[in-house]
C-alpha positions in Angstrom: 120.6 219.3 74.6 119.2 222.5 73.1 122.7 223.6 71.8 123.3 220.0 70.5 119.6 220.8 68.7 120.4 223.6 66.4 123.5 221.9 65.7 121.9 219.2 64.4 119.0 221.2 62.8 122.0 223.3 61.0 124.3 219.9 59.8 120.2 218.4 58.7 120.1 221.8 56.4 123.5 221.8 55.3 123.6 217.9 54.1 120.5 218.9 52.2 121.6 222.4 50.1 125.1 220.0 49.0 123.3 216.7 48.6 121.6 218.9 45.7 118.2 219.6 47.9 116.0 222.2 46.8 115.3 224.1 50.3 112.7 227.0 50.5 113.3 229.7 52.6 110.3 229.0 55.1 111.9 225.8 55.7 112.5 226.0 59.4 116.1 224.6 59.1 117.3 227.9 57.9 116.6 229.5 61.2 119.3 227.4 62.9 121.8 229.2 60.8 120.9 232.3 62.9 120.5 230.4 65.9 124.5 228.4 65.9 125.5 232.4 65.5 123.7 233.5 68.4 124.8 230.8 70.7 128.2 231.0 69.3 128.3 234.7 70.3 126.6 234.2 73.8 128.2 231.7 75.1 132.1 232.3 73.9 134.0 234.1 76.2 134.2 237.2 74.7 137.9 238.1 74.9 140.4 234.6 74.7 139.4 231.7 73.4 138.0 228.7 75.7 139.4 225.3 74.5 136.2 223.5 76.4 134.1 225.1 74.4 135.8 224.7 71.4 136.3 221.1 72.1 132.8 220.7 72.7 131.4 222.4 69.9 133.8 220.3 67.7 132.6 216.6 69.5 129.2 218.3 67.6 130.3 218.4 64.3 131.4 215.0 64.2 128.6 213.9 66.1 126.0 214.8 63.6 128.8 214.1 61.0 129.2 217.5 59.8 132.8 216.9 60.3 133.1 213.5 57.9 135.3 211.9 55.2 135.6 213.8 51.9 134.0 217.0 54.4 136.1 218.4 56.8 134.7 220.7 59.4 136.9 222.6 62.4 136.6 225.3 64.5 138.8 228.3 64.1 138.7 231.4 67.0 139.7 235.3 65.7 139.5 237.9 68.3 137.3 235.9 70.4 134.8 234.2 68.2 134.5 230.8 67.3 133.4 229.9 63.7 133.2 226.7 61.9 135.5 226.1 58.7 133.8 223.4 56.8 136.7 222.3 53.5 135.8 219.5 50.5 138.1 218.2 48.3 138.0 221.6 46.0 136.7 224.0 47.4 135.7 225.6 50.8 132.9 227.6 52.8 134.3 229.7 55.7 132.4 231.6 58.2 134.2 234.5 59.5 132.3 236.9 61.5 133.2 240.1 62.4 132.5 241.7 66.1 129.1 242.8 65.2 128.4 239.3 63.7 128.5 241.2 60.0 130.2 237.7 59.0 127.4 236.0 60.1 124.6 238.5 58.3 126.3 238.7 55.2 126.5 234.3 55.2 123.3 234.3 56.9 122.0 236.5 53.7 123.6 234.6 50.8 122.0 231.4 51.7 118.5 233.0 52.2 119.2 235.0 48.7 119.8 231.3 47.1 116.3 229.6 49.0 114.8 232.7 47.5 115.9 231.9 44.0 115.5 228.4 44.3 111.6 228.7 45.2 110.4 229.0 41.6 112.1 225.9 41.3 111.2 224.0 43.8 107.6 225.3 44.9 106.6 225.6 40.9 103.5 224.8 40.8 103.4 224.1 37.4 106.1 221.3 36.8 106.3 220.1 33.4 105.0 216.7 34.1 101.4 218.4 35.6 100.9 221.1 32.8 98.1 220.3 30.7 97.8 220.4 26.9 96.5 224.0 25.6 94.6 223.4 21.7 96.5 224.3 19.3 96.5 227.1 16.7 98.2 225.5 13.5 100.9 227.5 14.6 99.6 230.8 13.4 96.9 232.4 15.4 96.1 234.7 12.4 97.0 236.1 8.9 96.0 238.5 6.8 97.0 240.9 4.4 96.0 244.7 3.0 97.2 246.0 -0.9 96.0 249.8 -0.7 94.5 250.4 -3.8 93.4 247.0 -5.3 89.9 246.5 -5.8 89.3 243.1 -4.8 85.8 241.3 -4.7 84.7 240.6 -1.0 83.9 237.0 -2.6 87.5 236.2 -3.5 89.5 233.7 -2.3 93.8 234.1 -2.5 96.8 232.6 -1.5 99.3 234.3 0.7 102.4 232.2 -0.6 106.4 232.4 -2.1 106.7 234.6 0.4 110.6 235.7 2.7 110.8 237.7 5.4 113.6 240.3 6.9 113.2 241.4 10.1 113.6 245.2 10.3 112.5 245.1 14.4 113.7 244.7 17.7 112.7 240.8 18.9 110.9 240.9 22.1 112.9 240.3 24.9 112.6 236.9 25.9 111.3 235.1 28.2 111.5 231.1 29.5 107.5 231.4 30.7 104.5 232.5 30.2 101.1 232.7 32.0 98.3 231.4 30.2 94.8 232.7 31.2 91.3 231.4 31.9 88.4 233.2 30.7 85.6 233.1 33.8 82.2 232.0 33.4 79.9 235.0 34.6 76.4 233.8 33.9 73.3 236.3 33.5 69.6 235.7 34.3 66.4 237.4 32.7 66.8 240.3 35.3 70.6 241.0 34.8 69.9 241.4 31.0 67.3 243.5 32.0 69.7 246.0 33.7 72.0 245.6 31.4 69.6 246.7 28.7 68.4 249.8 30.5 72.2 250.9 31.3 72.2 251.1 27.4 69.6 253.0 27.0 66.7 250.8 26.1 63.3 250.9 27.7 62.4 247.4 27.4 59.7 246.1 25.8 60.5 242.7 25.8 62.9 239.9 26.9 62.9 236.8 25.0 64.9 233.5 26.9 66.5 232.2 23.4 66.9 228.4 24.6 68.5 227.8 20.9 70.9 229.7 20.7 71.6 230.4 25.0 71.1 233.7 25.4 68.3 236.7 26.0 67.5 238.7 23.1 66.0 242.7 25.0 64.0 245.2 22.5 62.6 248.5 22.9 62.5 251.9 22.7 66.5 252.3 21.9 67.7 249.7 20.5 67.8 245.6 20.9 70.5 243.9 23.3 71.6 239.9 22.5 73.7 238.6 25.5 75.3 235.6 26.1 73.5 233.3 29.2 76.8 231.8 30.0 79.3 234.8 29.7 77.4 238.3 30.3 80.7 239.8 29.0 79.5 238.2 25.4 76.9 240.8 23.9 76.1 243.0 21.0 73.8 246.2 21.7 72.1 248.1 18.3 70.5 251.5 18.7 68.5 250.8 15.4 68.0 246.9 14.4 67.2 245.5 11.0 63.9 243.3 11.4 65.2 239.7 11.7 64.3 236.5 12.8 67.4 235.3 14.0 68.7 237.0 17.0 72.1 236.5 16.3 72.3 237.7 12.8 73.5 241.8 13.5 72.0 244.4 11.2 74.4 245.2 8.0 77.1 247.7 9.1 76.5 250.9 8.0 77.9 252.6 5.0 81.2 254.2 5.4 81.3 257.2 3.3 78.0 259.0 2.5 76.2 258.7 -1.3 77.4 262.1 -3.4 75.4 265.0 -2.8 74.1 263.4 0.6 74.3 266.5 3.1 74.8 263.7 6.4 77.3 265.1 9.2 80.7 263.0 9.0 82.0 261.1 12.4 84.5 262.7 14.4 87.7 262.5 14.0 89.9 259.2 15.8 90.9 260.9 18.8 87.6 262.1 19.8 85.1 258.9 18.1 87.5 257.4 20.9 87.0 260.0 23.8 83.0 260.0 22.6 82.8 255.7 23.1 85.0 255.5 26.2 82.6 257.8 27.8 79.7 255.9 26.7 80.6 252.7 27.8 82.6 254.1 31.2 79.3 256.0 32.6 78.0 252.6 32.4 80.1 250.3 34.0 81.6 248.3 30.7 85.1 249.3 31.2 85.7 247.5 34.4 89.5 246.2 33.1 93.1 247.5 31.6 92.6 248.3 27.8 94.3 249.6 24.6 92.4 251.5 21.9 92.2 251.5 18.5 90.0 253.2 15.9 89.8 252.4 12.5 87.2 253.0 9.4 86.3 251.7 6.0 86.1 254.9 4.3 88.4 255.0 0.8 91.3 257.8 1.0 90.5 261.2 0.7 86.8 260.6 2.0 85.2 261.5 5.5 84.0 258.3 7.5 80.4 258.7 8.4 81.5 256.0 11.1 84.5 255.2 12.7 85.0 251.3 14.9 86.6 251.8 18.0 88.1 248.6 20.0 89.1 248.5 23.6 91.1 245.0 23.6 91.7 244.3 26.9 95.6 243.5 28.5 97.4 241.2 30.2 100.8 241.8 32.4 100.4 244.6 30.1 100.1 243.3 26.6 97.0 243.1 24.2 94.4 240.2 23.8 93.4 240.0 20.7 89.9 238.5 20.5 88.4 240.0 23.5 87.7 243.3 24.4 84.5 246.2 23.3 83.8 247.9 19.7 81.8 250.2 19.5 80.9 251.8 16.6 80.5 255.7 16.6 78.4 257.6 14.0 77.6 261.1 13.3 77.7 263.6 16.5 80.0 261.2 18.4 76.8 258.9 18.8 76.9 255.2 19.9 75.3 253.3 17.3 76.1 249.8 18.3 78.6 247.3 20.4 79.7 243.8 19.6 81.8 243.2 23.3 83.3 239.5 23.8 85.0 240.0 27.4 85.1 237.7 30.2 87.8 238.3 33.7 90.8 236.7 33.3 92.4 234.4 35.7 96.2 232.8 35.6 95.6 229.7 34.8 99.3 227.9 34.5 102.8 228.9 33.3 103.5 227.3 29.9 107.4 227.0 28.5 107.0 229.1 25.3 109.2 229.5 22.5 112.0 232.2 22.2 111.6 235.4 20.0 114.4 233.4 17.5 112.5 230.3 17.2 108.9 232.3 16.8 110.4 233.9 13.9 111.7 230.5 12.1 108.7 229.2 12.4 107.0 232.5 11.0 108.9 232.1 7.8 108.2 228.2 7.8 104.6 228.4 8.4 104.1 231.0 5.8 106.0 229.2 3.0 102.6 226.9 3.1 99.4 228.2 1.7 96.2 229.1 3.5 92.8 230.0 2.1 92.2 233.5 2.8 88.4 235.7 2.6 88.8 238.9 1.4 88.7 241.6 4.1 88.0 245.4 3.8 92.0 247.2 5.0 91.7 248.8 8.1 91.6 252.8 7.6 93.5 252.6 4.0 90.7 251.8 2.1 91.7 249.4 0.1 90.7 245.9 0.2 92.8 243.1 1.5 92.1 239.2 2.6 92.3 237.5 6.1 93.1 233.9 6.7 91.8 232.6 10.3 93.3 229.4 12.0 91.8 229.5 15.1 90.8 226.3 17.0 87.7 224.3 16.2 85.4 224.0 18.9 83.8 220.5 19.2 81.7 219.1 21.6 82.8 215.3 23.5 79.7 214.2 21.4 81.0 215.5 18.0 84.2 214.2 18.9 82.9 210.5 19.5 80.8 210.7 16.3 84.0 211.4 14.3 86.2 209.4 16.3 84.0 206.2 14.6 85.1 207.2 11.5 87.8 204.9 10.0 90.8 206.4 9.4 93.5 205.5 7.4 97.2 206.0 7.0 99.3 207.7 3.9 99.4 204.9 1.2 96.4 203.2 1.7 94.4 202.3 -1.0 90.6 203.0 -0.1 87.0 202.8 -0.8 85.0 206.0 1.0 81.3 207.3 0.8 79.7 210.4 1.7 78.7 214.1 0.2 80.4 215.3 -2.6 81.2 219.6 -2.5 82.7 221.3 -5.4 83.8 224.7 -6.8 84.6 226.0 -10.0 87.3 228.8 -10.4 87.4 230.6 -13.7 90.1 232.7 -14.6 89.5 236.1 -16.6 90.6 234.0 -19.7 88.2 231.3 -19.3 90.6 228.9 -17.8 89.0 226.5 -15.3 90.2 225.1 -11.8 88.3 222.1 -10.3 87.9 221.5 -6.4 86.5 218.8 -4.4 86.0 217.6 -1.2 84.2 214.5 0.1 82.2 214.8 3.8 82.6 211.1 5.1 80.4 210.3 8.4 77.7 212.7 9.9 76.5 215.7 7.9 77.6 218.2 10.5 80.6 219.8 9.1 82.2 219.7 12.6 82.1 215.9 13.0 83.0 215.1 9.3 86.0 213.5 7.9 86.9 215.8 5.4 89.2 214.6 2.1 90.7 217.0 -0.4 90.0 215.1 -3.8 93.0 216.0 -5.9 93.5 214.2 -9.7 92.7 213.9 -13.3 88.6 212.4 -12.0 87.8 215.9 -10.1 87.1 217.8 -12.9 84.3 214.8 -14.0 83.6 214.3 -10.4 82.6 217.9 -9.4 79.4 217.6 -11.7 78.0 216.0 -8.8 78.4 218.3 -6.1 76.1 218.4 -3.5 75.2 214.7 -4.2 76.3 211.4 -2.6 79.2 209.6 -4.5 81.6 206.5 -4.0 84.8 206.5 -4.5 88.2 204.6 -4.6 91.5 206.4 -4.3 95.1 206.9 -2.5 95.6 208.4 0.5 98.2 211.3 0.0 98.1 213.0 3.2 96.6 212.8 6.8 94.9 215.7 8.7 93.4 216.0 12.1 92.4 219.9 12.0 89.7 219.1 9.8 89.9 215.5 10.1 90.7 213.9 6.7 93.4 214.7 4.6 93.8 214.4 0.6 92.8 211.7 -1.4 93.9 210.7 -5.2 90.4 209.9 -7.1 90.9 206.8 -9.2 87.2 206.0 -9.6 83.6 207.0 -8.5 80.3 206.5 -8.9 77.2 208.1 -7.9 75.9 206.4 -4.6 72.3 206.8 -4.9 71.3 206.7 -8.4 67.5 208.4 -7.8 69.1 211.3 -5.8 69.0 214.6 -8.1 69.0 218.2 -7.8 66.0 220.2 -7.4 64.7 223.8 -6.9 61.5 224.8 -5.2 60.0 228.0 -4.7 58.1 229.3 -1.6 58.6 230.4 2.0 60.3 228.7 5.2 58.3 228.2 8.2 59.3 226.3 11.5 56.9 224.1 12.9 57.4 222.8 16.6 58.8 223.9 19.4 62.2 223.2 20.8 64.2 219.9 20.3 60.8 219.1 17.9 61.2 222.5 15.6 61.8 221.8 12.5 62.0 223.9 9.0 59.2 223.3 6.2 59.3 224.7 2.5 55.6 225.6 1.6 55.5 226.2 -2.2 53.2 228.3 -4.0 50.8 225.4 -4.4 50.3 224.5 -0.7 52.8 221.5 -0.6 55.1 221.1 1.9 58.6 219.4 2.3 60.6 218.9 5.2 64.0 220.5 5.3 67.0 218.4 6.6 70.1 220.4 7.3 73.0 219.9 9.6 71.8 223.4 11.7 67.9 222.1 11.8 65.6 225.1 12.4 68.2 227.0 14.4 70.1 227.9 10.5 66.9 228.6 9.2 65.1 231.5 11.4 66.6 234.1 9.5 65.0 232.6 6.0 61.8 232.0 8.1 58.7 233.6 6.4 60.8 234.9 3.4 60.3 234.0 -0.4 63.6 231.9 -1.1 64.6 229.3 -3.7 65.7 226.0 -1.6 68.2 223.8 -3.6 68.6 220.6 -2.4 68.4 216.8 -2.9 65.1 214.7 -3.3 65.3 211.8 -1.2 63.0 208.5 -0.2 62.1 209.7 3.3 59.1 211.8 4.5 58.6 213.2 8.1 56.7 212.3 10.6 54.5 214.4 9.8 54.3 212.8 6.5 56.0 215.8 4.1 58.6 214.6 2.3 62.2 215.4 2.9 64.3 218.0 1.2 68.6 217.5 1.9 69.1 221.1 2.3 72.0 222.1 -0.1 71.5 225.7 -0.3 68.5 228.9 0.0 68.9 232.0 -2.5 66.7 235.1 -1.6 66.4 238.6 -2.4 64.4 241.3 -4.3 65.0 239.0 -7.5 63.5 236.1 -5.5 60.5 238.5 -3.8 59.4 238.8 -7.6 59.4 235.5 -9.4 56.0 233.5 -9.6 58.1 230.2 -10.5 60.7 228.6 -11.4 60.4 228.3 -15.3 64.2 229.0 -16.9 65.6 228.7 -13.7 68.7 225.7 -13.4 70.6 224.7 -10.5 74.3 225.8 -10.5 76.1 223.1 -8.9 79.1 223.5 -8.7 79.0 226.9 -8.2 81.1 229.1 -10.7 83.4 231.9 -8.8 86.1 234.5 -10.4 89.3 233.2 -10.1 90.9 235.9 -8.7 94.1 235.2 -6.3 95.9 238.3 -5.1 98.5 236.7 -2.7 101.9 238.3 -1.3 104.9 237.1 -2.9 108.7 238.3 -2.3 109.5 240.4 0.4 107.8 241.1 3.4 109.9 243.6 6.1 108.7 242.6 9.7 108.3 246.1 11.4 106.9 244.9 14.8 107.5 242.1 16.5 105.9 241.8 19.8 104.6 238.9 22.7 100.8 239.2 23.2 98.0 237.4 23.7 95.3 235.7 21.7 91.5 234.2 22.6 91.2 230.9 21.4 86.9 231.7 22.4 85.4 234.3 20.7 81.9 233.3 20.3 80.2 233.5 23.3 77.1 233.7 22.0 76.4 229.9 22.3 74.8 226.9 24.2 77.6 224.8 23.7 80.0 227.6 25.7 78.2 225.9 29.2 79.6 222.7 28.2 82.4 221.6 30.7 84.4 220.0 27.4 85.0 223.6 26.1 86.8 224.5 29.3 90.7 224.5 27.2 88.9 227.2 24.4 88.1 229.5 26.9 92.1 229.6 27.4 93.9 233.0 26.7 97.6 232.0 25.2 100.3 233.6 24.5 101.3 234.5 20.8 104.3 236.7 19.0 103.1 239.0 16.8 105.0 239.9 13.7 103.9 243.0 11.6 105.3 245.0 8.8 104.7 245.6 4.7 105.3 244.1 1.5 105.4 244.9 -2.1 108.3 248.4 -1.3 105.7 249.5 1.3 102.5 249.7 -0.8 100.7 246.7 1.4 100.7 245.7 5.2 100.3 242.1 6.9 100.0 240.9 10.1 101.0 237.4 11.3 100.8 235.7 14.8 102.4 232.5 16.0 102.1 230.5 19.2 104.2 231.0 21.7 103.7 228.1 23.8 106.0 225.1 22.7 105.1 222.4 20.7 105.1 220.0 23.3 102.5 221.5 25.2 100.0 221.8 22.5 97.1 219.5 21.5 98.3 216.5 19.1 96.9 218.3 15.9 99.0 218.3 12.6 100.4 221.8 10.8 97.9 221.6 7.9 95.3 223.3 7.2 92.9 221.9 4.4 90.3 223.8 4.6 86.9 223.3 2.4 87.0 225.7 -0.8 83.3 225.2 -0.7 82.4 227.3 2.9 80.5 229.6 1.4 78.2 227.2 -0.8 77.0 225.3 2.2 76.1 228.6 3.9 74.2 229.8 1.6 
């Protein structure tokens, strides 16, 4: 019966791997394979063949129908040994041992070579039906652009547009896979910030639990540390602080070449700012993962740096994440002036399906045909100025989701009637030529829940004389968006919604009064009065402003307090020296809409991609919030996979970077490739 049992056991396996069957190789089937061999060889007679035991071996075949229509099976004897022949219609599998059973080994090893390479098949634990959706990243992960030379205006918006690529690189080799990455939640208490403090020099003074903002702000003797409750990988460490309010608000980084005449000792060179911050940070324990380095400075060519930013980005299966990792900024004598780190561990998380090398390419010369708002960035090391556009995800809470989700929406077409807060730029062109543009928050204040729509038409220009004021209009949807909700609407009509609401300006200083959920800012003017301030960030926005002279703009409404002050709509604060010495308001107007240069450097032509590479990108790079403990967050602390492309434009007088996701579409949040973004960012956060 045992003999009759690995028979069966091997005709159970071999139905299985020709019916189709995906078979690991710790299925205990595939023992019997050596087992039939090893009976076969002991109980044969070893020099003529036995026709009984043939005959009996055979009744087993077709017993356990090994040996059936369309699948012939026999028994064939060479020098002794008795192997089964097993033919179909087209094609055959023979065993044929030799004396020392080499047959058998070299059979024995095919099959348990093709488990093996089956089991990523098979025993994936990652089959495309269970693989959660990752957010998405518009496509491109990042842009940006340097021109050497050009002296561009930090304020300046531009276009990167009418732009072809050639690709002058090797594609990286593909790959059907890759490993996306979890980010790991390392929590800190008082005491751990405490250590962490002292490891960095400070003798600590003070430890302050920021509930606001979720984290512990250190000072001392040395310096001040800010680290993040939820991830103690999420910090920034300054040897010599600017006095602020706000905690998260870094002093202003330091100048990068120093004034003429100024006898100040330069930063060492790259190579040895690096050696000089991997020391620092190594002797005390904050290099506890695989890195790359890089060192860059702002200084203009020809001019010593008196600093020089060095980055540890961390890596995965060997390639760089971009948006985590240490930078440290060394000054002077190799000295350690400050860190801004945004690490957490890494742990696999699932294998995604990602695009090839081929199709990241196409869709690097699709995506960029569009246009993006870019902010004007200093160029690393070449000291010119360039501009940056940023893409990444939107992090919103399940709350700021359901607030937005009650906001109708409408489809392309649609003829509408839509309320909410009006925001509005003016670009002016050297010659005096002006642009107009609008864009209507509809639903809750908070820029994260609101349904934006791009106002587009002949009405804007008319329109935007009521920015920062509540209007009505009626329009044609043109285009949807989910990343900002919204899309672009064509004004036909409006009207102002409130007809009392107008503009004012008051001059005095912010205070917060309460504690907690109950703080909340308050104007007091030179007179004594007070008004309550209503913004989207509450008192949390305002700490820096808090006990400064400042010019609040904003609108008047019917409302007071509760403590009876009437309330302010925050629309904007102005501050400074100029500010610090007024006594009131008298020839002073509101500017709404603001007025900026309209200045558009952009890359057009040919750009030559000199790098192409598979890396990775972190969708969470702000730490440094309460809302990073919420459980909804979990996909943004995801580390994806992204192709890099780099190279120049303009006959190599500029450089760009571009990064596109490499995970396929169909794995991706349900979020549309546009990216409307509000040309007035910088009004509301002023």
């Amino acid at each position: 019966m045992g003999k009759r049992s690995e028979v069966e056991r091997f005709g159970d396996l071999l139905d299985r791997l020709l019916d189709g069957e995906q078979v690991g190789a710790e299925d205990e089937a595939m023992d019997s394979l050596l087992e039939v061999a090893r009976r076969l060889r002991d109980e044969a007679p070893p020099n003529e063949p036995d026709p009984a035991f043939q005959a009996r071996l055979r009744e087993d075949l077709v017993a356990n129908e090994i040996d059936r229509p369309g699948r012939r099976a026999d028994l064939t004897a060479r020098d002794g040994w008795y192997f089964p022949r097993i033919q179909l219609p087209r094609w055959s599998i023979a065993w044929e041992p030799s004396r020392r059973l080499a047959g058998v080994a070299c059979v024995a090893l095919i099959l348990i070579v093709t488990a093996i390479w089956l089991i990523p098949w098979s025993k994936s634990p990652n089959p495309s039906g269970e693989l959660g959706r990752i957010p998405s990243l518009l496509g491109v992960a990042s842009a940006y652009a340097e021109q050497v030379g050009e002296d561009f205006d930090m304020d300046t918006r531009g276009q990167l547009a009418d732009v072809t690529f050639r690709l002058a690189a090797a594609l990286p080799k593909a790959a059907k896979k890759a490993t996306v990455y979890r980010q790991v939640r390392e929590p800190i208490d008082k005491s751990g910030s405490t250590e962490l403090a002292r490891r960095l020099g400070i003798t600590v003074a003070q430890v302050v639990d920021n509930a606001d903002d979720g984290v512990f702000v250190v000072t001392g003797e040395g310096g001040r540390l800010v680290v993040s409750k939820a991830f103690r990988g999420y910090f920034y460490f300054e040897t010599n602080p600017s006095p602020s309010a706000n905690p998260l608000s870094p002093s202003a980084p330091p100048p990068a070449v120093a004034p003429p005449g100024a006898a100040i000792t330069p930063a060492p060179d790259g190579a040895q700012a690096a050696r000089d911050a991997e020391e620092f940070l190594r002797t005390r324990g904050l290099l506890s993962f695989d890195y790359v380095v890089e060192v860059r400075d702002d200084a203009p060519p020809g001019a010593t740096p008196l600093y020089r930013q060095v980055s540890f980005i961390p890596t995965a299966e060997g390639r760089a994440v971009r948006g985590l990792g240490l930078v440290a900024t060394v000054g002077p004598g190799g000295k350690v002036t400050s860190i801004q780190s945004s690490y957490a561990k890494l742990v696999p998380s699932n294998a995604y399906p990602i695009l090839s090398p081929e199709q990241a390419y196409q869709q690097l010369q699709q995506k960029h045909m569009e246009t993006f708002q870019l902010q004007v960035r200093r160029s690393s090391g070449s000291g010119g100025m360039g501009f940056s556009a940023g893409v990444s995800s939107v992090y919103r809470s399940a709350e700021a989701m359901e607030q937005a989700a009650q906001v109708p929406t409408y489809r392309v077409g649609d003829n509408v009637e839509l309320e909410g807060l009006l925001s509005a730029t003016v670009f002016e062109s050297k010659d005096g030529r002006r642009r107009y543009q609008a864009t209507l928050l509809v639903g809750p204040r908070e820029a994260r829940t609101a349904v934006q729509y791009r106002l587009l038409g002949t009405a804007v220009e008319a329109l935007s004389q009521l920015a920062q004021q509540h209007v009505r209009v009626w329009g044609r949807v043109e285009g949807l968006s989910t990343r900002p909700p919204g899309g672009r609407l064509t004004v036909q009509r409006f009207e102002k919604l409130y007809p009392k609401e107008r503009l004012v300006a008051l001059l005095g200083q912010i205070q917060i009064e309460g504690e907690r959920d109950l703080a909340a800012p308050v104007l007091i003017t030179d007179d004594g009065k007070k008004y309550a301030l209503e913004s989207p960030g509450g008192a949390r926005y305002q700490r820096e402003n808090q006990g400064r002279r400042v010019i609040v703009e904003g609108r008047t409404t019917e409302r007071t307090s509760g403590e009876g002050y009437p309330v302010i709509e925050l629309a904007g604060t102005r501050g400074g020296t100029d500010v610090d010495r007024m006594t009131d308001l008298s020839g002073y107007q509101v500017q709404l809409p603001q007025v900026v240069p309209e200045r558009e450097p952009h890359i057009s032509g040919e750009a030559v991609v000199t790098r192409a590479a598979l890396e990775y990108y972190s969708t969470a790079a702000a730490g440094l919030s309460p809302r990073f403990a919420a459980s909804d967050l979990e996909p943004f602390l995801l580390v994806q996979p992204i192709y890099t492309f780099s190279g120049t434009f303009d006959e190599g007088k500029g450089s760009f970077e571009a990064s596109v996701q490499a995970v396929r579409p169909e794995y991706v949040g349900e979020v549309k490739e546009e990216a409307e973004q509000s040309a007035d960012t910088s009004e509301r956060r002023r």
